[in-house]
Structure formats: C-alpha cells, structure tokens
C-alpha positions as CSV (number, residue, x, y, z in Angstrom):
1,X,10.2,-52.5,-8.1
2,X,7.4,-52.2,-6.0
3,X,6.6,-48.8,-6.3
4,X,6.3,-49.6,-10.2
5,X,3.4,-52.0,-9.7
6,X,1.5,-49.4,-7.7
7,X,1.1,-47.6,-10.8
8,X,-0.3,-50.2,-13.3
9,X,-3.1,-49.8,-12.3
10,X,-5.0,-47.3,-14.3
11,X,-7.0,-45.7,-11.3
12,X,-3.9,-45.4,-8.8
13,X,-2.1,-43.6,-12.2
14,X,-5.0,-41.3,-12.9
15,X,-5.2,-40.3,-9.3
16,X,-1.6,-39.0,-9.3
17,X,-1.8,-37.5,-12.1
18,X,-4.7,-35.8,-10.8
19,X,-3.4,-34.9,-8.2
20,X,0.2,-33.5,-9.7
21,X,-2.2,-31.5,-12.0
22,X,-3.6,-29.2,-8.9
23,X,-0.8,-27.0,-8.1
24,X,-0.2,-26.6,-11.6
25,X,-3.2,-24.2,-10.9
26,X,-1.6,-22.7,-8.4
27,X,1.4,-22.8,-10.7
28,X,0.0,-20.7,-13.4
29,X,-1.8,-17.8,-10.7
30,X,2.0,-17.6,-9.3
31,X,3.3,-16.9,-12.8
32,X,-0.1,-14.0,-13.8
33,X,1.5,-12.6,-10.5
34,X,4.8,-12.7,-11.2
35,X,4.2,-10.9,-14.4
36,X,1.7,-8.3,-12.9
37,X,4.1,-7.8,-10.1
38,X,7.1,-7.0,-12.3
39,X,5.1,-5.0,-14.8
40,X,4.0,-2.6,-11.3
41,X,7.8,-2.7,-10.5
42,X,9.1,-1.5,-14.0
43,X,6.2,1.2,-13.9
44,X,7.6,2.5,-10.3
45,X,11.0,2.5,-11.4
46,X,10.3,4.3,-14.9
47,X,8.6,6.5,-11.8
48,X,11.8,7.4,-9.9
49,X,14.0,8.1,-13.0
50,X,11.2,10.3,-13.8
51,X,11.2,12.1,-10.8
52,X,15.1,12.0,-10.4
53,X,15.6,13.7,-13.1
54,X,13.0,16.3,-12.5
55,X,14.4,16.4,-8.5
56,X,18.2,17.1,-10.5
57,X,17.1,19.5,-13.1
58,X,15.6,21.8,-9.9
59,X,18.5,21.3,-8.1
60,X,20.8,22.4,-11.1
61,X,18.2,25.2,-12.3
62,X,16.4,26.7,-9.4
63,X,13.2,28.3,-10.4
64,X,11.6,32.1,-9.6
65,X,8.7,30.3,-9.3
66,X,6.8,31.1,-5.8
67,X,6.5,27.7,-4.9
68,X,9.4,25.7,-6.1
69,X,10.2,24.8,-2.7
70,X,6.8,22.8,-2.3
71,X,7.9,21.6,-5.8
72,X,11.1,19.9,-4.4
73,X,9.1,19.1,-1.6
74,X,6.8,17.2,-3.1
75,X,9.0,15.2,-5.3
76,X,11.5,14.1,-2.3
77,X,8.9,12.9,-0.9
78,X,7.6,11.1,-3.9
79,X,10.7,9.8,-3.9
80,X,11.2,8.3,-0.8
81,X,7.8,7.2,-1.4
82,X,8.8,5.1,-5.1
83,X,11.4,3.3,-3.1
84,X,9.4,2.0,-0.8
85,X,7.0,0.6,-3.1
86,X,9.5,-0.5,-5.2
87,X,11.0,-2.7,-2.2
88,X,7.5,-3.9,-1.2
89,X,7.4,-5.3,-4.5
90,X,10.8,-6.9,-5.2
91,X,9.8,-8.9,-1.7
92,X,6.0,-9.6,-3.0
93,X,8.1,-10.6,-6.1
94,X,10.4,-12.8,-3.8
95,X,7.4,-14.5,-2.3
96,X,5.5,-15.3,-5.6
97,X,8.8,-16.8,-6.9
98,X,8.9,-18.4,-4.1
99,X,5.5,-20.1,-3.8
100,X,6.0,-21.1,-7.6
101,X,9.4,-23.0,-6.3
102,X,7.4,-24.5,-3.7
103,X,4.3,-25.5,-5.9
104,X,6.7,-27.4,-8.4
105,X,8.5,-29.1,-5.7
106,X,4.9,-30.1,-4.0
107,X,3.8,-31.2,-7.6
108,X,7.7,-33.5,-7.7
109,X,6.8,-34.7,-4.2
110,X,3.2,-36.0,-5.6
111,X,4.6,-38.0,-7.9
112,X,7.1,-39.3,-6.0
113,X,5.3,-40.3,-3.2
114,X,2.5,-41.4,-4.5
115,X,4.6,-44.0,-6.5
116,X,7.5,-44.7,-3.8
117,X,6.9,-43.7,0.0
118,X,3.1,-43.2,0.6
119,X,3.7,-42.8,3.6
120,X,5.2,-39.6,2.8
121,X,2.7,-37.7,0.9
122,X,1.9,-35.2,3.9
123,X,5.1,-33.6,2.5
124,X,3.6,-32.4,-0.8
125,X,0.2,-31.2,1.6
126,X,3.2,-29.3,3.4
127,X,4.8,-28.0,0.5
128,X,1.4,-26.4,-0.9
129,X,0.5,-24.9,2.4
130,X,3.8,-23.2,2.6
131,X,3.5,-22.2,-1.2
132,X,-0.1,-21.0,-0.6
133,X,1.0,-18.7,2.5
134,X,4.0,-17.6,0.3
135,X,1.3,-15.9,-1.8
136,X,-0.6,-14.9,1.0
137,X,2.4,-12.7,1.9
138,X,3.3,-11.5,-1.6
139,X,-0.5,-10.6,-1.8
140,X,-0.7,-8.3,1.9
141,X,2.4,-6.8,0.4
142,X,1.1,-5.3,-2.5
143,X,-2.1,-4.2,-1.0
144,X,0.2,-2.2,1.2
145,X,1.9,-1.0,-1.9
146,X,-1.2,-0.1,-4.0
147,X,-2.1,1.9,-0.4
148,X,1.3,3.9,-1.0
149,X,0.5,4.3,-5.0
150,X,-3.0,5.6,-4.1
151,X,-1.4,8.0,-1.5
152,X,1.1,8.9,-3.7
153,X,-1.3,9.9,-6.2
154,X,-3.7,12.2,-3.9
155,X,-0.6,14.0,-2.8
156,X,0.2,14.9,-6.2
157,X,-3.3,15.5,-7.0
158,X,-3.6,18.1,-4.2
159,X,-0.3,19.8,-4.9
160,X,-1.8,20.5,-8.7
161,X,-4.5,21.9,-7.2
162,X,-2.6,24.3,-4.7
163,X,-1.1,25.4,-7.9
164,X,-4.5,25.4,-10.0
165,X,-5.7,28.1,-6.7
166,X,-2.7,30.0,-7.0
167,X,-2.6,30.6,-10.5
168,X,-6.4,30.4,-12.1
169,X,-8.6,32.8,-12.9
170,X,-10.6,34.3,-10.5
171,X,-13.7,33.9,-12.0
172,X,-12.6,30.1,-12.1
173,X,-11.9,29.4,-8.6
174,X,-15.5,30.9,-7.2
175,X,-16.7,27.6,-9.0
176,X,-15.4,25.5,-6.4
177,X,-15.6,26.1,-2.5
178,X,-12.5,27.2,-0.8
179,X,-10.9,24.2,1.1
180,X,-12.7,21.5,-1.3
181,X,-11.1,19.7,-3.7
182,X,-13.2,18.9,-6.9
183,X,-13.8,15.0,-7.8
184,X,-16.9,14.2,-8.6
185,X,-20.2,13.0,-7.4
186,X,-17.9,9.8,-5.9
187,X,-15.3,11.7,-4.1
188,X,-17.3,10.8,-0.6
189,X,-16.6,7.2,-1.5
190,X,-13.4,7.7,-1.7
191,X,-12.8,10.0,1.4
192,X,-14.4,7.1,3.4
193,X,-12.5,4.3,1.5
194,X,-9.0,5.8,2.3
C-alpha cells in the first residue's frame, strides 16, 4: 500500500485534488458547448423541415408568380446549404463530446497517477492536450458553419429584395440607388467583414 501513504499527507492530497479540479473547468466549457451546439443544430433542422415543406408545397402547387423559379431556386439551395451546416455541427458536436470524454478520463488519470504510478502522470498532460485540440476542432468547425448561416442569410436577404424591386412602388424604389442594397450606416462593415 504504498501508493496509500503518498496521500496522508495533507499537501500531496490537496495537490491532487487540485489538480483533478482543473479540467473540471474544461469539463464544464465542453458541456456550455455541447448545449449551444445542439441548440444551433435543432434550430437548422426546425430550418430544413421548414423549407422542405415549402420546397414540397411548390412542387405540388406551382405558382403564376413571375419568379417562382428563383423561388425554388433559392430554397434548393438553402437546402443543400442546411445540410451542410447541420453536418458541420453533428461533427463539432462529435468533437466537444469527445474532448469532454477525454477531459474526464485525464481528470481519472490525475488521480490515479498521482496516487499510484507517478511516473505516469504525463498521461493525464496527454489526455488534456488531446481534449483541448478536440475543442479546437469543434470550435474551427462552427466558425465555418456560422460562415454558411451568415451566407445563407444574405442570400435570402437579397432574394427579398429582388422581389421588394419587382413589386414596390415606384415612388418607393427611387429612395434607394439601383444596384444597392439598403442596410444601414454599417453595411460597409459588413461588406469588408464577409
């Protein structure tokens, strides 16, 4: 039992408890991601039914309307577009759950280590790093998805306002320059942000 006497010590036990506390840190900014992450996915999929239905209810009822084919246009490719967000965040998802799997195991591996095989305890340093580039990943992934949401958006943002020219007044469109889309006194920032 000579791992148990390593730990009467108060200090030696306060210093692996200490340390086991750390990637409960980690631990709890895995699960805030987890939940924003499947709150983004239940949002995109709420999305695609949406749209679905919408892409069905053209399909069965085909409109007069001069520009139902830009209609359909624009929601197949909003479609394809929901899917592909929706698979960049079940693998962010993957990778969060995964750095929380890897965080408790590093967290196991303190204690054990500390306590039984200190020559060992690189393990649990390995174990965080992998956890912590696990939400790296997850991370880059849904910057690349909130790319595709934004994109998704100003498409559907400039297809209302080819239908806003079409159909508005007159008098209403000569408040706006041909060719410039209305947005504010920030829409530069955007333009040179995206």
């Amino acid at each position: 039992m000579d791992w148990l006497s390593r730990l009467e010590t108060p200090q030696v036990a306060l210093a692996v408890l200490t340390a086991m506390i750390t990637p409960a840190v980690l631990i709890s900014a895995c699960g805030a991601l987890i939940f924003s992450t499947s709150t983004r996915l239940g949002r995109v999929i709420d999305r695609t039914r949406t749209l679905s239905e919408r892409f069905q209810e053209m399909a069965a009822h085909p409109e007069t309307d001069e520009m139902s084919e830009e209609r359909r246009e624009l929601i197949f490719t909003q479609l394809d577009r929901q899917t592909s967000r929706a698979r960049l965040i079940q693998r962010a998802m993957a990778a969060y759950y995964t750095a929380l799997g890897t965080f408790v195991a590093s967290t196991v591996a303190i204690a054990i280590f500390s306590a039984a095989a200190r020559n060992f305890t690189w393990i649990a340093v390995l174990l965080g790093v992998v956890g912590t580039l696990y939400m790296l990943y997850g991370s880059v992934l849904l910057i690349v998805e909130s790319r595709m949401a934004l994109g998704a958006i100003t498409s559907e943002m400039d297809f209302v306002w080819q239908v806003s020219a079409k159909y508005a007044a007159k008098d209403m469109m000569g408040q706006v320059p041909p060719g410039k889309n209305p947005g504010g006194p920030f829409t530069w920032l955007g333009r040179k942000i995206g």
